[in-house]
N, C-alpha and C positions, 0 to 999 in steps of 0.2 A: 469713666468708672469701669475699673476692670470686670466682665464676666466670668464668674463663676465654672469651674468647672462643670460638664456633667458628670455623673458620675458612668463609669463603663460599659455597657446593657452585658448584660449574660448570652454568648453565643448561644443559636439555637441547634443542636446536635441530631442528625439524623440521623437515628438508630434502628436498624433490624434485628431481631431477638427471635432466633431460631430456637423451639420446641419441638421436637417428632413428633409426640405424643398428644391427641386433643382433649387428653382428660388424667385425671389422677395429679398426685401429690407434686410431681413438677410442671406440671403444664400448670396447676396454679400458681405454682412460686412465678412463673412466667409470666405470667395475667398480671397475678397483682404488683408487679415490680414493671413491666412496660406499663400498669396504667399508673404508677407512682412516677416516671419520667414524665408520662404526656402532662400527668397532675400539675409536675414543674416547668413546663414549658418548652422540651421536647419533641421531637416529630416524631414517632415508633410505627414503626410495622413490625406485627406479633403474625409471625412464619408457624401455620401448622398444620392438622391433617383434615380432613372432613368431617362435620358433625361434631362440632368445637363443643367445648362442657358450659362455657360461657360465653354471652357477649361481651365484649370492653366498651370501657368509653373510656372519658379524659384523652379525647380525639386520636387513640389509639386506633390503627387500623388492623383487623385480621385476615390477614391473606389467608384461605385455606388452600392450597396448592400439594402440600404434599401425602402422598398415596401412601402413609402412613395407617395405624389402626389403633385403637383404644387398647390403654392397658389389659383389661381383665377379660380381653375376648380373646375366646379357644382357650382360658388358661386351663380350663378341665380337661381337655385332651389330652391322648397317649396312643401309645405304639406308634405305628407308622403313619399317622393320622397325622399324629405332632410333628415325623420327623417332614413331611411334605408339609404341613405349614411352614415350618422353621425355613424350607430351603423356598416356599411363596415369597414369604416376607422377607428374605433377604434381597430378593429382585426387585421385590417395593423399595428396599431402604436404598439401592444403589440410584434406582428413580427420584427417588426424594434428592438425594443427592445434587443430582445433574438440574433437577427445575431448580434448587439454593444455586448453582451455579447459573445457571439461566437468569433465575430475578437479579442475582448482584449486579452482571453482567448490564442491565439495563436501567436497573435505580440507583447504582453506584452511590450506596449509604455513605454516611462519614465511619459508623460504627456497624459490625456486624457482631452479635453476643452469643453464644454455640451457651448449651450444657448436657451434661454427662458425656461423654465421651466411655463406650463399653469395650468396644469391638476393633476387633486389626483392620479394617475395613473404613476405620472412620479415619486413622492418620493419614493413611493411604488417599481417602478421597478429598480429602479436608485440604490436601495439599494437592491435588487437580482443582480441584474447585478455584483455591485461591490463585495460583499460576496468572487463569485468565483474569479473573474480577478483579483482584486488585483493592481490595479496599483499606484504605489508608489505616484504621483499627481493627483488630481479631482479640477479641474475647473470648475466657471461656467460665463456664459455673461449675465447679468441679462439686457438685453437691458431695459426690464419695471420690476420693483420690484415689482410692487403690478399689480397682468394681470389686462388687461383692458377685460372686458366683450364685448363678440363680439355677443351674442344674441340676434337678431331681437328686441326680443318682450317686453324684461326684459327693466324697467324704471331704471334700477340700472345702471353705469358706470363700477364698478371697480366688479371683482371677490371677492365672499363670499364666508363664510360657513366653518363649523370646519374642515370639512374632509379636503376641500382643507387646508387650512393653516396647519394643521398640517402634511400635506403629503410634501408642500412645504418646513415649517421646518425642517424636518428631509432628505429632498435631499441638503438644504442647510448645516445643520448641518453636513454631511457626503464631502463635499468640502473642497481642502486646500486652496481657495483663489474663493474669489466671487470679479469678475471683474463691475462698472458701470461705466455709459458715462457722471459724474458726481455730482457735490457735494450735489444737489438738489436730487439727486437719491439716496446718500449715505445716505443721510439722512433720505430717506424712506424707503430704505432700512431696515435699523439700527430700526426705526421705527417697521418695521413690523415686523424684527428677531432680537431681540435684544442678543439672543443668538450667533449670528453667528459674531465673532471678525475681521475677516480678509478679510476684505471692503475694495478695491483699486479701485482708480478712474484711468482710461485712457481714452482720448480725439476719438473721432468720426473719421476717419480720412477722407482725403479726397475722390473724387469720380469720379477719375481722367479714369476711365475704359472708361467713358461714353463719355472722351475726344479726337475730333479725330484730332485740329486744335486749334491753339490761337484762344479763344472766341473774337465775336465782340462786342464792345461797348454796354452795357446797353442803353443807350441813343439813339442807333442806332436804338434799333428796336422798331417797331409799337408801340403806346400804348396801348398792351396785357397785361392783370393780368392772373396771371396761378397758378392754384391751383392744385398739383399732386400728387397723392398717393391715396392709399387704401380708397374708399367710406366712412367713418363712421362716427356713429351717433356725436363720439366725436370731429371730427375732425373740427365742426363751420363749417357747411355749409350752413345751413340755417343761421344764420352772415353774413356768406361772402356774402348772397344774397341780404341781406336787404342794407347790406354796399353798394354794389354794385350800390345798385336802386337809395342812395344818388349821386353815383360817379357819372353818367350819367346824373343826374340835370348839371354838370359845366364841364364833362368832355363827351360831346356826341358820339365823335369817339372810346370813350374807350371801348377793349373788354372782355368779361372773358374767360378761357376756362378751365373745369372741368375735368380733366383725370384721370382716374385711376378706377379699377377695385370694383365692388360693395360688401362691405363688412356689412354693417348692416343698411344699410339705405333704405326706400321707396324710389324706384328709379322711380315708373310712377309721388310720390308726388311731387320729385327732377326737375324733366323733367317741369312738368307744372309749378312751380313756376318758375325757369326761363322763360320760356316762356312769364308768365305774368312779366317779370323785363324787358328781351329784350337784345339783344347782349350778349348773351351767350349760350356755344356751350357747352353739355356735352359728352362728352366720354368716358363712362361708360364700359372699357374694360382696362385687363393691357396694358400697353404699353412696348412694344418690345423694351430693347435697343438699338437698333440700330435708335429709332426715339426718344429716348428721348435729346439727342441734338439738333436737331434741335426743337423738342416742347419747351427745355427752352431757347432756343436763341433766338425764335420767339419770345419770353415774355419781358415786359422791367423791372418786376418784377417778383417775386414769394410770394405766402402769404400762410401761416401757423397760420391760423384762431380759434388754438387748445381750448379747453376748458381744457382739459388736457393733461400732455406730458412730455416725461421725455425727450428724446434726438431726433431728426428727421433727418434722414436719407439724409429727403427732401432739408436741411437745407443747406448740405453739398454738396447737386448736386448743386444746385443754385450758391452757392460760389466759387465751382469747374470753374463752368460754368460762373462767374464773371457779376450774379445777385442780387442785391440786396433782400430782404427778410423782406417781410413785419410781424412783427409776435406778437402773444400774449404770453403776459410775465406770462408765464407759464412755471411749472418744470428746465428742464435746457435750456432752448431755451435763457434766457435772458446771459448764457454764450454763446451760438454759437452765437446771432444775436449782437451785439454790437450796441447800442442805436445811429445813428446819426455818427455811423464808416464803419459798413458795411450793416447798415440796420437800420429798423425803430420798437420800440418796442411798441405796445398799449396794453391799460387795458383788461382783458378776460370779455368777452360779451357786450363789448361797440362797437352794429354798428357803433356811430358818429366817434366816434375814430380809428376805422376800417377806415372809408371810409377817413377819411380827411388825415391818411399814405398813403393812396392808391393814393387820389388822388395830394400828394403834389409832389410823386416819379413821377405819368404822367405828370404833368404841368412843372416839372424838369428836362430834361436829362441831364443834366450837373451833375446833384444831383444822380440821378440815376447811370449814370457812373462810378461818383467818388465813391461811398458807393460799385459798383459792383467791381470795380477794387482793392479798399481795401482790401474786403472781400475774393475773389483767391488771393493778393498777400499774406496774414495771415494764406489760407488755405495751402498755398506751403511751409509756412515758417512754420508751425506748428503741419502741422496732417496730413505729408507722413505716409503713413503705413509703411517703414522700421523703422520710429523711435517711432511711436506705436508698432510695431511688437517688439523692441527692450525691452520698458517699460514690455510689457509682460513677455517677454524671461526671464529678469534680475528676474523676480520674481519666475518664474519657477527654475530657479537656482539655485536662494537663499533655495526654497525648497528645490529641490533635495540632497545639501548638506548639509541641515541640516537632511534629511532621510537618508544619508549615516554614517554622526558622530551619531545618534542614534543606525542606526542597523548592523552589520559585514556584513550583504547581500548589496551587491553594490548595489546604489541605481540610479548610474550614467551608462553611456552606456560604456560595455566594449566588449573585442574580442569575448568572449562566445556569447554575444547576439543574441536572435533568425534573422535570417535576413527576409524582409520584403519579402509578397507572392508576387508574378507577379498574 
C-alpha cells in the first residue's frame, strides 16, 4: 500500500525587525507585527533602544542594544539646547548603526526588516552595514514614502534635497522588498523611486494592545472630539480649531481634547487659540498607554484633520476602539476610513466640511454607534496581525527560495545555523 504523501511543513524564517525607536506609533506597529510572526511560527528578534514601551511574547525576543531614545524626550526644547541635542543624537544613531551591524554580523538572520528610513545618513550606512553581514533578505516598512519634514521653522512639508534622495535611493535600491500601508503610498512610492520594482502593499493592522475590555458604544459617551497623536504642523490643527468654533455655534456641550506629544508646532500659539475657541483641553504630552483607552472611550469620535498622510496609526486605535473617525481624504486614509461605513470622509482644508462631519456624528449617536461598531467589526475581520504577519512571511519565503535555487549556499535555516545569543 502506497504512503501517503505528507504534506510540506512551513519553513521556519529567522527574522530580525529593526525599530530605533523604544516607544510611540512605530515601535508598536513593530511589536505587534514581530509578535504576529512568532504567533505563526517564526523565530524574531525585535532590535531596539533601552527602556522598550513593552514587553513581547509569542517567543519573540527584544534585544535592547541600540543607544537610541524615546520619541517625545527633549521634544520641548530650543535654541541651542536643541541644536546640541540634534548633533548628540546624531552620534547615537551612527552607534545604533554599527551594533545592527555587529548583531547581523554574528546571528546571520534569514530576514533582516528596517522602517522609516528619514535621513541621508541612513542610505549611506544601511549600505556599510550590509557590505559585511550579508543577509540573504533586506526589508523595508516605508510607513511615509516621501519623510514628512519635522522642522519647526521650515515652511516646507515634505523632505528635500539631492543628498537626501539619493541616499534614500540607494538604501531603497539595496532592499528585496519595500513594504507600504497602501495603494496611495505605492504610488508615491513608485513616484519617487521609480527605480525600485518590488512594492508590496500590506494593511495597517489592528491595535488591539491598547484593548483591555469590549469597547462601549460610541453613542454612549459624552459629546468629546479627540484629536491624538504627535503635535504637528501637518496634522490640521489649526482646522480642527476653526472647525471646532463652528461646531459649538449648534453643538454647545460639545468638547475637544488635543493629546499627544509636541512635535513641530507653536505650542504657547496652540494654547491660546483654543482658549479664544473655548471647550478645549490641550494635552500637550505623550500619552502613556495604559490611558489611551480610556481617552478614546471618553471620545464619541475621533478626527484626523490631516493635510497630508499616507496611513494613521490613529486610524486604527479608534476602530480597534469601535470609534468612528472623522477624516480628510487624504493619502490612504480614504481606504481605512470608509465614507458613511465606518466613518466620515471631508475635503482637505475645508473648516465647513470639517465641522459639519463633526457635528452630524454629536447630534447622532445612533450614527456614531453604528459607523463605530462597523469599523472594529472590519478591523477584527481584516487587519489581525497573524494574518498581516502572514502576508509578510509568504513574501519573505518566496524570497528566500528563490536565494536558495540561485546560490548552492543554503539560503534557508538549516542544522548548522548559528544559534541565537542569550
Amino acid at each position: 500500500m502506497q504512503r501517503e504523501a505528507e504534506p510540506e511543513s512551513r519553513p521556519v524564517v529567522r527574522i530580525t525587525v529593526v525599530e530605533f525607536s523604544p516607544s510611540g506609533g512605530l515601535y508598536q506597529f513593530a511589536v505587534q507585527l514581530a509578535s504576529g510572526m512568532g504567533a505563526i511560527g517564526h523565530t524574531v528578534d525585535l532590535l531596539t533602544g533601552a527602556d522598550p514601551e513593552f514587553e513581547v511574547g509569542h517567543g519573540v525576543r527584544q534585544v535592547t542594544i541600540l543607544p537610541t531614545w524615546h520619541p517625545a524626550a527633549g521634544a520641548d526644547s530650543a535654541g541651542l539646547v536643541r541644536i546640541v541635542r540634534r548633533g548628540y543624537r546624531a552620534g547615537r544613531y551612527v552607534l545604533a548603526w554599527l551594533r545592527i551591524g555587529r548583531y547581523l554580523r554574528r546571528e546571520r538572520p534569514d530576514v533582516v526588516q528596517f522602517a522609516e528610513w528619514r535621513f541621508a545618513l541612513d542610505g549611506w550606512l544601511l549600505r556599510t552595514v550590509l557590505a559585511r553581514a550579508r543577509p540573504p533578505v533586506v526589508a523595508d516598512i516605508a510607513h511615509t514614502p516621501v519623510p514628512l519634514n519635522e522642522r519647526r521653522r521650515s515652511a516646507t512639508l515634505q523632505k528635500s534635497g539631492p543628498l537626501l534622495r539619493r541616499s534614500l535611493r540607494r538604501a531603497y535600491e539595496r532592499t528585496d522588498v519595500v513594504f507600504v500601508l497602501g495603494e496611495q503610498s505605492r504610488r508615491d512610492f513608485r513616484a519617487a523611486y521609480p527605480s525600485v520594482t518590488n512594492v508590496q502593499v500590506i494593511p495597517h493592522g489592528d491595535e488591539g494592545l491598547y484593548l483591555s475590555a469590549e469597547p462601549s458604544p460610541a453613542g454612549e459617551a459624552p459629546p468629546t472630539v479627540l484629536f491624538f497623536g504627535g503635535l504637528a504642523r501637518y496634522k490640521g490643527l489649526d482646522l480642527l480649531l476653526d472647525a471646532f468654533e463652528v461646531v459649538l455655534t449648534s453643538c454647545r456641550e460639545a468638547r475637544l481634547v488635543i493629546a499627544g506629544p509636541v512635535v513641530d508646532i507653536d505650542l504657547p500659539q496652540l494654547r491660546a487659540r483654543a482658549e479664544d475657541v473655548g471647550r478645549v483641553e490641550v494635552r500637550a504630552e505623550y500619552v502613556p498607554v495604559d490611558q489611551v483607552e480610556g481617552l478614546v472611550t471618553g471620545a464619541r469620535l475621533v478626527v484626523t484633520p490631516y493635510s497630508a498622510a499616507n496611513q494613521s496609526g490613529v486610524v486604527q486605535v479608534a476602530h480597534t476602539l469601535a470609534r468612528p473617525v472623522v477624516a480628510t481624504d487624504v493619502g490612504d486614509l480614504g481606504e481605512a476610513v470608509r465614507h458613511g461605513e465606518t466613518g466620515l470622509l471631508v475635503t482637505r482644508g475645508s473648516a465647513s466640511a470639517l465641522a459639519a462631519a463633526i457635528t452630524e456624528l454629536l447630534d447622532d449617536p445612533v450614527l456614531a454607534t453604528r459607523l463605530g461598531t462597523a469599523a472594529r467589526e472590519q478591523t477584527r475581520a481584516t487587519r489581525s496581525w497573524p494574518e498581516v504577519a502572514a502576508r509578510v512571511c509568504a513574501v519573505y519565503t518566496d524570497l528566500l527560495r528563490k536565494r536558495q535555487q540561485q546560490s548552492p549556499a543554503p539560503a534557508m535555516p538549516c542544522p548548522g545555523a548559528p544559534s541565537r545569543a542569550t
